[in-house]
C-alpha positions as CSV (number, residue, x, y, z in Angstrom):
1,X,-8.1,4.0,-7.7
2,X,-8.2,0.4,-8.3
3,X,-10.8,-1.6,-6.2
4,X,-11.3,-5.1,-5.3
5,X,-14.3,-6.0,-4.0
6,X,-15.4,-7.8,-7.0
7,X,-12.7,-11.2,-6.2
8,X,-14.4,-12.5,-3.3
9,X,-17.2,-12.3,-0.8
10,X,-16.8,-12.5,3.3
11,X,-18.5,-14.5,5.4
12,X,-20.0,-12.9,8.6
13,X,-18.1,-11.2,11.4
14,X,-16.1,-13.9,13.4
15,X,-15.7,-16.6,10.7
16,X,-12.6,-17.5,8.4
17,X,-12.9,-15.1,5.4
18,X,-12.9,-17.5,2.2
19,X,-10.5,-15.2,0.7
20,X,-8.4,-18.7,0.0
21,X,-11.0,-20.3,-1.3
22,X,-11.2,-17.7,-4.0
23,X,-7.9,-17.6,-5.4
24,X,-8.3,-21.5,-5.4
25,X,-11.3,-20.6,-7.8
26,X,-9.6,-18.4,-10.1
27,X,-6.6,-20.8,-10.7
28,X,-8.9,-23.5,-11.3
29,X,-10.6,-21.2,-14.1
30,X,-7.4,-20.7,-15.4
31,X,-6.6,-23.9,-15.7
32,X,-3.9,-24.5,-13.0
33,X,-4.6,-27.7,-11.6
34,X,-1.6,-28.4,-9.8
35,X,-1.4,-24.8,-8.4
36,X,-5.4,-25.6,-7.5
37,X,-4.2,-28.5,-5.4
38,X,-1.4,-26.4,-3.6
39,X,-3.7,-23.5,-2.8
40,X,-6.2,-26.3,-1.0
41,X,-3.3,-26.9,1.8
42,X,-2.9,-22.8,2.2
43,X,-6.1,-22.2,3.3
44,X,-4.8,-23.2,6.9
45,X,-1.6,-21.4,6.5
46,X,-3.4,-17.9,6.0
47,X,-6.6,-18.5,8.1
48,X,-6.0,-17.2,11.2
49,X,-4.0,-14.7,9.9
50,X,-6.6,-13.5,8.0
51,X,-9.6,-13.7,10.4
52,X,-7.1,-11.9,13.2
53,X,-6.7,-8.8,10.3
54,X,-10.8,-9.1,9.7
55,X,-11.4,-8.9,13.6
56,X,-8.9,-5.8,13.7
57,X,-10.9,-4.1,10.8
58,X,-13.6,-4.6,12.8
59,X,-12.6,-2.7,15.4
60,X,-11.7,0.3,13.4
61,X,-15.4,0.0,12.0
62,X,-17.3,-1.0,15.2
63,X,-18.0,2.7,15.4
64,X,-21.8,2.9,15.9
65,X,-22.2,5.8,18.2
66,X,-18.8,7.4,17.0
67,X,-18.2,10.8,15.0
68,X,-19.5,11.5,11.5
69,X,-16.2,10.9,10.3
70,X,-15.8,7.7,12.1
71,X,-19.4,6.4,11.2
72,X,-18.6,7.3,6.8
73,X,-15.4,5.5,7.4
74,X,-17.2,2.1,9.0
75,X,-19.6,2.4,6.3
76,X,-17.2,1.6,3.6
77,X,-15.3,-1.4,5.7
78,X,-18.1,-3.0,6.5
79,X,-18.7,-3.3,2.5
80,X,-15.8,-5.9,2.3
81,X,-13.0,-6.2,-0.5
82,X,-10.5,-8.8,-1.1
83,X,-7.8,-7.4,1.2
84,X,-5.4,-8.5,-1.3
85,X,-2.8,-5.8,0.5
86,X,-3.1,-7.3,3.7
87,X,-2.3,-10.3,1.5
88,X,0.8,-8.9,0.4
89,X,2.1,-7.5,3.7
90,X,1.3,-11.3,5.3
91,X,3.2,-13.1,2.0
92,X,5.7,-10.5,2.4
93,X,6.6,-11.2,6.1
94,X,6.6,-15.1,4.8
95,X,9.3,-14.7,2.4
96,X,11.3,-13.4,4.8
97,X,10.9,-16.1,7.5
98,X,9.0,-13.3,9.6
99,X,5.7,-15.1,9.8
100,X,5.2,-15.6,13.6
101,X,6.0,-11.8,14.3
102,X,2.5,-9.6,15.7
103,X,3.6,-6.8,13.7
104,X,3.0,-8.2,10.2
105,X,-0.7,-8.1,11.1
106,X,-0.3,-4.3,12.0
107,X,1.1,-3.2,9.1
108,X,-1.0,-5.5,6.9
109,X,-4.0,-3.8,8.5
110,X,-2.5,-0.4,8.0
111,X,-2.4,-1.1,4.3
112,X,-5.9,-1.7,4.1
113,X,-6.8,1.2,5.6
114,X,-4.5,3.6,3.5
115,X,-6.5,2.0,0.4
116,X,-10.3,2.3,2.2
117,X,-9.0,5.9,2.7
118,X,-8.0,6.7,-0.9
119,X,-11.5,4.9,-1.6
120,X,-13.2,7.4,0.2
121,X,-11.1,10.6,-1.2
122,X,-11.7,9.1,-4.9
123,X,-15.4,9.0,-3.9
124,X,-15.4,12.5,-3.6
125,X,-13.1,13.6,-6.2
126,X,-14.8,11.9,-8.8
127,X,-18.4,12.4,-7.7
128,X,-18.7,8.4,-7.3
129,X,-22.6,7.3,-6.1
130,X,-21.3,3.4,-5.9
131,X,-18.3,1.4,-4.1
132,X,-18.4,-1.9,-3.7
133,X,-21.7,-2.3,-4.4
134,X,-23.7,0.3,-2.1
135,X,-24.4,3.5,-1.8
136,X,-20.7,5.7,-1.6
137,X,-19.9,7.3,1.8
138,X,-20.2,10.7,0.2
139,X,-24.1,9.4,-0.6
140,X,-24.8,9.2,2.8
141,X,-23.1,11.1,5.2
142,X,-21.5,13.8,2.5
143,X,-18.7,14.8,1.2
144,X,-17.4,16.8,4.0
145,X,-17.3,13.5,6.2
146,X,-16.4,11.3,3.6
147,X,-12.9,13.2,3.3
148,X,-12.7,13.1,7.1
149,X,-13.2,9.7,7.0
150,X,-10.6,9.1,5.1
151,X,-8.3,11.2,7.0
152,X,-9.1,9.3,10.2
153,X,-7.9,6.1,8.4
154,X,-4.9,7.3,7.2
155,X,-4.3,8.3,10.8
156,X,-4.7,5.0,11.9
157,X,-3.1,3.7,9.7
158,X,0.1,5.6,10.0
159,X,-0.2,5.3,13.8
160,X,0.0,1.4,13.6
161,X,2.5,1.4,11.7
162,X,4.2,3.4,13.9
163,X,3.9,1.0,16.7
164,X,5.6,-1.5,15.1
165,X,8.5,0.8,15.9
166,X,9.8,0.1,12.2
167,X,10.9,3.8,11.8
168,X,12.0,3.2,7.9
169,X,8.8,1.4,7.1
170,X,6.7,4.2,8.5
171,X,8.9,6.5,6.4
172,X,8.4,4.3,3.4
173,X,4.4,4.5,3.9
174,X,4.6,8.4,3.5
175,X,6.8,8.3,1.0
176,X,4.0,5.9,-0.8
177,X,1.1,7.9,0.4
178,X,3.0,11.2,-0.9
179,X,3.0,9.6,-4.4
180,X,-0.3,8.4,-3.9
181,X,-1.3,12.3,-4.0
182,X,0.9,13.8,-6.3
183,X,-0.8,11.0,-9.1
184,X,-4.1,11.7,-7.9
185,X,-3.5,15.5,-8.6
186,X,-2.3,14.8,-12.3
187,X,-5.3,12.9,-12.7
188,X,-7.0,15.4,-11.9
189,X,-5.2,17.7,-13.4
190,X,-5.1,15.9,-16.9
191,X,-8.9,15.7,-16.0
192,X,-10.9,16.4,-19.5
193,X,-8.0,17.0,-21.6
194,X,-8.3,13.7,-23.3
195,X,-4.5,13.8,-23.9
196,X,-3.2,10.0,-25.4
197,X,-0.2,9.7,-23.1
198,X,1.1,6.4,-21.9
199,X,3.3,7.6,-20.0
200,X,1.4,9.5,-18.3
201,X,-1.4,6.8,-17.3
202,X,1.4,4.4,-16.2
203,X,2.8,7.7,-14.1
204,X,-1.1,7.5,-12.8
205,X,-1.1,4.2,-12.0
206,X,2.0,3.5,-10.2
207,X,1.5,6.4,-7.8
208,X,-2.4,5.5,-6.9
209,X,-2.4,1.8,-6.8
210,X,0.9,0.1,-7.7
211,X,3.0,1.8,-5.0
212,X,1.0,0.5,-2.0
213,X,1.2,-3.3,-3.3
214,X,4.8,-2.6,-3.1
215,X,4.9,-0.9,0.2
216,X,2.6,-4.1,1.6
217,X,5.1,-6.8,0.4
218,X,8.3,-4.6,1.5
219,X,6.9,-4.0,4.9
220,X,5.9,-7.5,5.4
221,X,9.5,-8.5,4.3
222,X,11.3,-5.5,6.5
223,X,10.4,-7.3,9.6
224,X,12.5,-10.5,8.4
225,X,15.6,-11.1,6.5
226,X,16.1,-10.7,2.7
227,X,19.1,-9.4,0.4
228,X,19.3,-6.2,-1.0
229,X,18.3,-7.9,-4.6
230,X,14.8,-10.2,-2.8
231,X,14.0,-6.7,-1.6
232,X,14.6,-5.2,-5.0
233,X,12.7,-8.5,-6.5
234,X,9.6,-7.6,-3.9
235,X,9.7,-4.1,-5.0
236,X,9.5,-4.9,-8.4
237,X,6.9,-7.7,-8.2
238,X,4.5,-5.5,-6.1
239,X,4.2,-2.8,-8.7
240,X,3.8,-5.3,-11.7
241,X,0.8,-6.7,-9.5
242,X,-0.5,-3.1,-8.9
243,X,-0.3,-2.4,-12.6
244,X,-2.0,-5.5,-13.7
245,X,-4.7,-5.0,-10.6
246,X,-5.8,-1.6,-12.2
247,X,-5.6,-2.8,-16.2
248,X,-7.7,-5.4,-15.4
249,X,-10.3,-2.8,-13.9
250,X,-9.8,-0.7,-16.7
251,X,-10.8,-3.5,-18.4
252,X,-14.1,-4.7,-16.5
253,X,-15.0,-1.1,-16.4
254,X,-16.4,-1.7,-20.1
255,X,-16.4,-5.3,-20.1
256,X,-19.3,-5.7,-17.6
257,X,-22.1,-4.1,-15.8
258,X,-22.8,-1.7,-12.6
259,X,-23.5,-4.4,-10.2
260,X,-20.9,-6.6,-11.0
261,X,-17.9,-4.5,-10.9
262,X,-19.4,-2.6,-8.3
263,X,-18.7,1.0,-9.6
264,X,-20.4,3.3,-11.2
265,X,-20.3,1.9,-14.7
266,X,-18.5,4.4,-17.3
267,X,-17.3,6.7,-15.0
268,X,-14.3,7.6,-16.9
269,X,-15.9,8.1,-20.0
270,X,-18.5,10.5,-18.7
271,X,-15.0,12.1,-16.9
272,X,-13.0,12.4,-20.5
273,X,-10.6,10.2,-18.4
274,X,-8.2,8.1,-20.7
275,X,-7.8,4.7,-19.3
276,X,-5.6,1.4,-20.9
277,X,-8.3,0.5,-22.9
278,X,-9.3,4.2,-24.4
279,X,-6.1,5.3,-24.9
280,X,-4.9,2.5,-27.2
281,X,-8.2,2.6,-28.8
282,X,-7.8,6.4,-29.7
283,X,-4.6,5.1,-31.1
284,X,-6.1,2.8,-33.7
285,X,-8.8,5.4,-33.9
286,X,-7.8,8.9,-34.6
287,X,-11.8,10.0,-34.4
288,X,-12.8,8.4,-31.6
289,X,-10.8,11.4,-29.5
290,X,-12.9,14.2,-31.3
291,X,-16.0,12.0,-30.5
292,X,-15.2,12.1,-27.0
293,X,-14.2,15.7,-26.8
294,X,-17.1,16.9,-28.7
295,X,-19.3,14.9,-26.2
296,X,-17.8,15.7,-23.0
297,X,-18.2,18.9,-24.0
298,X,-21.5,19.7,-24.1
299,X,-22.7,18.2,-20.7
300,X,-22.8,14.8,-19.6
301,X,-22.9,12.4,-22.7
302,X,-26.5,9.6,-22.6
303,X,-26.2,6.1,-21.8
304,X,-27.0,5.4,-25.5
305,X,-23.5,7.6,-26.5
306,X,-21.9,6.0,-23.8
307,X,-22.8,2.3,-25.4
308,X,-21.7,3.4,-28.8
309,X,-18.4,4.7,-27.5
310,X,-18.0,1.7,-25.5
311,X,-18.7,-0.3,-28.7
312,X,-16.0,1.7,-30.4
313,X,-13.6,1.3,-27.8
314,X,-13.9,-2.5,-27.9
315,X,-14.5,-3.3,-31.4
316,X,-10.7,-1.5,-31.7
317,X,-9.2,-4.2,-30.0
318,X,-8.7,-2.4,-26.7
319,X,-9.8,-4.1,-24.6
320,X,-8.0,-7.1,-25.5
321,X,-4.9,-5.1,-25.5
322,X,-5.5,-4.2,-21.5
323,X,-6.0,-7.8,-20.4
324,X,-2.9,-8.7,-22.8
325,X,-1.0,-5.8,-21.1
326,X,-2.1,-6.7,-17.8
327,X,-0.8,-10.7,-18.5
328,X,2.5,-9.1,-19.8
329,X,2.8,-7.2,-16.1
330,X,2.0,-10.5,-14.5
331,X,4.9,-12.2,-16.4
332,X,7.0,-9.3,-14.8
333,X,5.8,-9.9,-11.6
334,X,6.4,-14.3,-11.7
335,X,10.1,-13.4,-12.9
336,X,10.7,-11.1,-9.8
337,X,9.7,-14.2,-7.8
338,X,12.1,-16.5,-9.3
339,X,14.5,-14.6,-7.0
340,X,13.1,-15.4,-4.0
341,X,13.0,-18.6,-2.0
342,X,10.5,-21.4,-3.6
343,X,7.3,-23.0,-1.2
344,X,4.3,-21.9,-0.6
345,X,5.1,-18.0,-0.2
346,X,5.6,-18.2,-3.5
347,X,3.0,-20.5,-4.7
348,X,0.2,-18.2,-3.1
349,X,1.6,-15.0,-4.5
350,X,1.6,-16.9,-8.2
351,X,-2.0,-17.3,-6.8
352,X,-2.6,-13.7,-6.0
353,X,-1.3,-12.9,-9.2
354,X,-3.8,-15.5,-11.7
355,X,-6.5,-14.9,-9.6
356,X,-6.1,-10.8,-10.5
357,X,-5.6,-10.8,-13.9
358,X,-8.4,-13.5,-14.5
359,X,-11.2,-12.5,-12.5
360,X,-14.3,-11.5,-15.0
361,X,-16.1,-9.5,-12.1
């Protein structure tokens, strides 16, 4: 599941998150001046937005004397991401002239907690030791809790959502967190098979990560009023964004190192997992597969076999590929926007956009 907690850091409890202040970073890496100047005037326009969502989050952590599960699940929001869903519900609402309405920060919340409880279920699943940083939930309190924990957020979740008393937006959220499931059980599934199927890793991807940025920006835009073909245009711009999101990480995941990405480091190697970046390298490399079979097969392959596969993997050119992939997603995603109404909606979602597919950490 992709994970963002390497875009930005918080600052503590009570005070604006500089989540603004990052996306004004990355464009200015990327060399978009005037889109750097624009994103200096939004920082107001998302603040107190953003600090009402943070403050809510809060709450759902502020769990001290509360149940295991409750106490795994505060562990891993307190460890802040980017909350670039929440984004996408808040941007969503925007487009569609729905800003001032209390339920946008509701279902922008909810989002955040579906993805801290898939966090917490991947934890598990894959036998991850680091998110965000820190110790994994499953570390500390076990694995037993950690899955609890994510079933109390996903609880929470669905419940606010509920409230809202959007009845097809709620039935749009399971219909995203049924996908959600059925891709994390063909990952699993495919676990180890070291099968080179693009279609099946974009299957992957779309149902774990893709599908909730494109539940965020059409629940956002539900609450306000859009044409069948601005919803369409949202729909389609949320999952290019989720695509790009998780080929970046793909990326990182052999680009950079444990603390920066804040993940275990090679995870999916040592799993036999085939992400972007492997798969297109086993392409250009018809050995590299038998490597990687003959490795995973005998126990869990050294650091220094790790390195030399990661080596191989890059000196193929796939790597490159991934970030060129992800760009061509983000191209995708700007075109679905040119359907929607221009200002600064628009302009911080082209934000959102640069400042995934640039970020180096």
């Amino acid at each position: 599941m992709s994970d963002d907690s390497s875009l930005s850091t918080f600052v503590p409890r009570g005070a604006p998150p500089r989540t603004m202040g990052s996306l004004r970073a990355a464009t200015h890496r990327a060399g978009m001046d005037r889109l750097t100047s624009r994103l200096d005037e939004l920082k107001e326009w998302l603040a107190s937005d953003l600090v009402a969502i943070e403050r809510d989050l809060d709450a759902v952590s502020d769990v001290d004397e509360g149940n295991l599960a409750e106490r795994a699940a505060s562990h891993l929001l307190g460890q802040r991401g980017k909350r670039i869903r929440p984004i996408c519900a808040l941007l969503g609402a925007r487009f569609a002239g729905a800003g001032e309405d209390l339920r946008v920060r509701q279902l922008a919340v909810a989002s955040e907690l579906v993805h801290a409880a898939t966090l917490l279920h991947d934890d598990v699943i894959d036998d991850g030791d680091e998110r965000r940083g820190a110790p994994a939930a499953r570390v500390i309190f076990g694995n037993s809790a950690s899955i609890l924990a994510g079933d109390f957020l996903l609880i929470e979740a669905l419940q606010r959502v509920q409230k809202t008393g959007q009845a097809q937006t709620l039935t749009a959220l399971l219909g995203t967190i049924s996908e959600m499931v059925a891709a994390e059980a063909l990952q699993l599934e495919r676990r180890g098979t070291l099968d080179a199927s693009r279609d099946a890793y974009l299957e992957i991807v779309d149902g774990k990560t893709a599908s909730l940025f494109r539940w965020a920006l059409c629940a956002g835009a539900a609450l306000g009023r859009l044409t069948d073909g601005q919803r369409d245009a949202l729909a389609t711009a949320g999952m290019a964004l989720g695509r790009a999101f998780q080929l970046i990480d793909d990326a990182l995941d052999l680009e950079g190192d444990a603390g920066s990405v804040g993940k275990d480091l090679f995870a999916d190697l040592e799993q036999g997992k085939l992400t972007w970046p492997t798969l297109i390298a086993a392409e250009r490399d018809p050995l590299l597969l038998s490597r990687m079979r003959e490795l995973t097969q005998r126990g869990k392959p050294s650091e220094a076999e790790l390195h030399a596969l990661r080596e191989r993997i890059r000196n193929s050119g796939g790597v490159e590929a991934t970030r060129q992939f992800a760009e061509e997603q983000a191209t995708i995603a700007r075109n679905a926007l040119a359907l929607l109404p221009p200002g600064i909606a628009r302009d911080t979602f082209d934000a959102v956009i640069t400042a995934a597919i640039h970020r180096r950490a």
